[in-house]
C-alpha positions as CSV (number, residue, x, y, z in Angstrom):
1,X,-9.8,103.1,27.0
2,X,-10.3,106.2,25.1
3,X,-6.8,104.8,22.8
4,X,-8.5,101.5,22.2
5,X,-12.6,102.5,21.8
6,X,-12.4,103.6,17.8
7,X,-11.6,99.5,17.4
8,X,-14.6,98.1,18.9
9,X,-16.5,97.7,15.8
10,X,-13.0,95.5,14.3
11,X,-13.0,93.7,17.5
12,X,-16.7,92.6,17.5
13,X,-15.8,91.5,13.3
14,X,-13.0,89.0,14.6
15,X,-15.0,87.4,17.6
16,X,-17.9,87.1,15.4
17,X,-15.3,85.5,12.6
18,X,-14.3,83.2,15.4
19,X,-18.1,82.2,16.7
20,X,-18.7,81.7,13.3
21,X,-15.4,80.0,12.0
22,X,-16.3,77.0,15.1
23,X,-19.9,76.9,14.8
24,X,-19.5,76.0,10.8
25,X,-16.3,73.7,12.0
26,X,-18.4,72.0,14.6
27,X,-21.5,70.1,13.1
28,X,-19.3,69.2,10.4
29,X,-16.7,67.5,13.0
30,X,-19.9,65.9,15.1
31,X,-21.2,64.5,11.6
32,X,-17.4,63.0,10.5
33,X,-16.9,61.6,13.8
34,X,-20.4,59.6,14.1
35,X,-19.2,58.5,10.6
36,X,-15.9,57.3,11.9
37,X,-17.3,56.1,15.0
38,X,-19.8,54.3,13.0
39,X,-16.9,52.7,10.9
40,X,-14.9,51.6,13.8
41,X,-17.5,49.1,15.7
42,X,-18.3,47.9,11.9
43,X,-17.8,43.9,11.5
44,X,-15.9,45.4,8.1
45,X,-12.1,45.1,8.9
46,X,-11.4,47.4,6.3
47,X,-14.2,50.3,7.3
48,X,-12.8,49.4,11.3
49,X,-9.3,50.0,10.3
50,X,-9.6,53.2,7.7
51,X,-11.4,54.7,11.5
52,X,-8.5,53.8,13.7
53,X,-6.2,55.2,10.7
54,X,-8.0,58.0,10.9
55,X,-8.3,58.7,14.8
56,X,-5.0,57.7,15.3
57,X,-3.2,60.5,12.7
58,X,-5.3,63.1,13.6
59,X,-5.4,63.0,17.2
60,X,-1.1,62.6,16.8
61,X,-0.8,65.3,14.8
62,X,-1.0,69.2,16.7
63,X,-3.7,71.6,15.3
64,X,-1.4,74.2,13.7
65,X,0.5,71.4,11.6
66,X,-3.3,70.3,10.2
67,X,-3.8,73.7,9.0
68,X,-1.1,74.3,7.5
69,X,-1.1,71.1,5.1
70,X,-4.5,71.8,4.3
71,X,-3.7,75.4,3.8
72,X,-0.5,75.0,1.6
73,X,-1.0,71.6,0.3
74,X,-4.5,72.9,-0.9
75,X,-2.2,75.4,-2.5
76,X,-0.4,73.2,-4.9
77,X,-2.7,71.1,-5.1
78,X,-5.5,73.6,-6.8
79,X,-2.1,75.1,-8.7
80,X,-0.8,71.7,-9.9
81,X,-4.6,71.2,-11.7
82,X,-4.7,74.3,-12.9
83,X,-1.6,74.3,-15.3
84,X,-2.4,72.0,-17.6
85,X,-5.2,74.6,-19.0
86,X,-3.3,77.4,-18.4
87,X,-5.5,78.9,-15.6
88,X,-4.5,81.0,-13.0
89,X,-5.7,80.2,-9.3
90,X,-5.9,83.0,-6.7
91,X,-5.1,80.4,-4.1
92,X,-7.5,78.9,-1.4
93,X,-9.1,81.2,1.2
94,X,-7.7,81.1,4.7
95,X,-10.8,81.1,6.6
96,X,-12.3,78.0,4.1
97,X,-8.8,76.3,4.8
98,X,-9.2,76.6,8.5
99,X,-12.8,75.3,8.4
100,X,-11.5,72.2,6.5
101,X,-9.0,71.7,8.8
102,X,-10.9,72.0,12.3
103,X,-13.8,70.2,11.0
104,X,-11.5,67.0,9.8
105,X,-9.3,67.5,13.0
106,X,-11.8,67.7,15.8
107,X,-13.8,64.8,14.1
108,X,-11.0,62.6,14.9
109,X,-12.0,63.7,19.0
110,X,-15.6,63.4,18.2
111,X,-15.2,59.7,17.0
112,X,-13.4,58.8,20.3
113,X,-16.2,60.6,22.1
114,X,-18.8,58.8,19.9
115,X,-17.0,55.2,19.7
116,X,-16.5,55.4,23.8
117,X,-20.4,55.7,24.0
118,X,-20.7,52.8,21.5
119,X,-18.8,50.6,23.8
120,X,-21.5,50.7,26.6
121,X,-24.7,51.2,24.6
122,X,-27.4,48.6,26.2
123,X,-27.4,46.0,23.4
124,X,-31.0,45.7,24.5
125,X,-32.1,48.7,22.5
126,X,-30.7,47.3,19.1
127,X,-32.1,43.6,19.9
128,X,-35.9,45.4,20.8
129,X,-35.6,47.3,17.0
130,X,-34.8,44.0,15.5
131,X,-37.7,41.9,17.3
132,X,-40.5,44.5,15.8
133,X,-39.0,44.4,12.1
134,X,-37.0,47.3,12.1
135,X,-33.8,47.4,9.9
136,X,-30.2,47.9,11.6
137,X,-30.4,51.5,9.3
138,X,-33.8,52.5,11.1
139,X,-32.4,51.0,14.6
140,X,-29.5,53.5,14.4
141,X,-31.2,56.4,12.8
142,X,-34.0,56.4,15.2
143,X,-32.6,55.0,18.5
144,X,-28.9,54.9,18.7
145,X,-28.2,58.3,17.0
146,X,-31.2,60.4,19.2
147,X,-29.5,58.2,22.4
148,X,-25.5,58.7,21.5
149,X,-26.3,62.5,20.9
150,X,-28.1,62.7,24.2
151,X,-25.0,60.7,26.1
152,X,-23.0,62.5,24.1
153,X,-23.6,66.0,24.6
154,X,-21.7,67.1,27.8
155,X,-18.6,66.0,26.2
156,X,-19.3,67.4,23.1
157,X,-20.1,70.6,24.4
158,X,-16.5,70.8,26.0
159,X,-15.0,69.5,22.4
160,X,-16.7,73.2,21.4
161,X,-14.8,75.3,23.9
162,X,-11.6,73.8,22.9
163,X,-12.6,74.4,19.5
164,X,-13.0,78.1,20.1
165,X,-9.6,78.2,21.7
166,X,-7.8,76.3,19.1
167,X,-9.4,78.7,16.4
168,X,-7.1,81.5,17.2
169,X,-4.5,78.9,15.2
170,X,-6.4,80.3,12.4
171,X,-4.6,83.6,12.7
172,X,-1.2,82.3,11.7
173,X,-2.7,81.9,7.9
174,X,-4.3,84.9,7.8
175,X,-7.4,84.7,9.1
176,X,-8.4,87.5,11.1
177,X,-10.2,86.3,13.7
178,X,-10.5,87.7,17.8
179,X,-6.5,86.6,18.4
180,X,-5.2,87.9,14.6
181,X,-7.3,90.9,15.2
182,X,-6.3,92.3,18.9
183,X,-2.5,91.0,17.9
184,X,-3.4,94.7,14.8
185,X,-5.4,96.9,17.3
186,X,-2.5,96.5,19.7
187,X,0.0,97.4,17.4
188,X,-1.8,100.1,16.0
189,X,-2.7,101.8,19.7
190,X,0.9,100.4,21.2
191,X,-1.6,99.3,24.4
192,X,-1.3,95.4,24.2
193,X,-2.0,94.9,27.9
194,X,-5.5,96.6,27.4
195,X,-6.1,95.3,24.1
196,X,-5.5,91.6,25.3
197,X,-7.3,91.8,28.0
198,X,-10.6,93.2,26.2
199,X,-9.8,90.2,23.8
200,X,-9.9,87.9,27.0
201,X,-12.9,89.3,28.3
202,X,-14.4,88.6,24.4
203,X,-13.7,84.8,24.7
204,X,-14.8,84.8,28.1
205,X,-17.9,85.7,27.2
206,X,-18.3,83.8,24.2
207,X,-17.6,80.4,26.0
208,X,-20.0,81.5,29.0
209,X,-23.2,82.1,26.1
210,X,-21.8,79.0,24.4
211,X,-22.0,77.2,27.8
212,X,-25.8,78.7,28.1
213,X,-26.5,77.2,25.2
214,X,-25.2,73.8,25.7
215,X,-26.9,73.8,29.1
216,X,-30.1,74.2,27.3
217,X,-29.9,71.9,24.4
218,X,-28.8,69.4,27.8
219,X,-31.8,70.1,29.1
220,X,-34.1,70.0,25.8
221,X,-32.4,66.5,25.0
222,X,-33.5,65.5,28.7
223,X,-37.1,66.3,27.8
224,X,-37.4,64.7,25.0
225,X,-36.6,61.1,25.5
């Protein structure tokens, strides 16, 4: 321990880059999969099938392959516009790139979660907003929205903890996040066995607070319907 204790301070940087990195992604992803979810019970063919285009690709396509075409394809993309005024582009930042990409994938599992609640929503509720004047806008924003988020919330707070996981994806563009970070430290003090272990007991505790959390808001959500 003695080998390892000088990188505290550069461990406690990459798990708070990771808490950080998923707690931007996340409200993001919750917001673009009600969206989607939104889009894919609409009467609008067109909105319903742009949703199951969406859900489909993204829920196909593995984590690491998302990050890199944002990564790189942001790349050339931000390159490719830049050249006809002769400007030069540092590039796009890894950790911005990974936020893009986790928000846009994981929205694809929030819609799923968000459309499955859809599907047995008490049709009662809507037809009660409707009888005392209240537009299908206000019937969503004030009662299906509070009541999907409420339903929704167990499942959600699992979407988190895989979030976490799959952050350490982030690593393999640069980002130095908890994974990125042990992966130096243990090639720096030639210990990996300790260092990975300290990194494990760092996500273990991260998803143990984050499950404290999400057992709270559960309950807070409870007391307020």
């Amino acid at each position: 321990m003695e080998v390892v204790a000088p990188y505290f301070s550069f461990w406690l940087k990459g798990a708070a880059l990771t808490l950080g990195l998923s707690a931007a992604s996340f409200p993001i992803s919750a917001f673009l999969g009600l969206i989607v979810a939104f889009a894919a019970v609409s009467p609008s063919r067109p909105a319903a099938l742009a949703a199951a285009m969406y859900i489909n690709l993204f829920r196909g396509l593995p984590e690491i392959i998302v990050i890199f075409l944002i990564f790189y394809g942001s790349n050339i993309v931000l390159t490719m516009l830049a050249q006809p005024f002769g400007i030069q582009i540092g590039g796009t930042n890894p950790a911005i790139a990974a936020l893009i990409a986790l928000s846009i994938q994981f929205g694809s599992y929030a819609a799923v979660i968000f459309k499955d609640w859809m599907g047995v929503f008490p049709r009662g509720y809507t037809e009660a907003g409707l009888a005392i004047g209240m537009t299908r806008l206000q019937i969503r924003r004030r009662i299906v929205v509070p009541l999907l988020l409420r339903s929704a919330t167990p499942a959600l707070g699992n979407l988190f903890l895989v979030m976490l996981k799959i952050s350490a994806l982030a690593s393999l563009i640069g980002v130095e996040e908890l994974s990125r970070t042990t992966s130096i430290i243990a090639g720096s003090t030639r210990e990996p066995l300790v260092c990975y272990l300290i990194a494990a007991g760092m996500y273990l505790v991260i998803s143990a607070v984050s499950g404290f959390v999400q057992h709270r808001f559960e309950v807070a959500m409870e007391r307020s319907i």
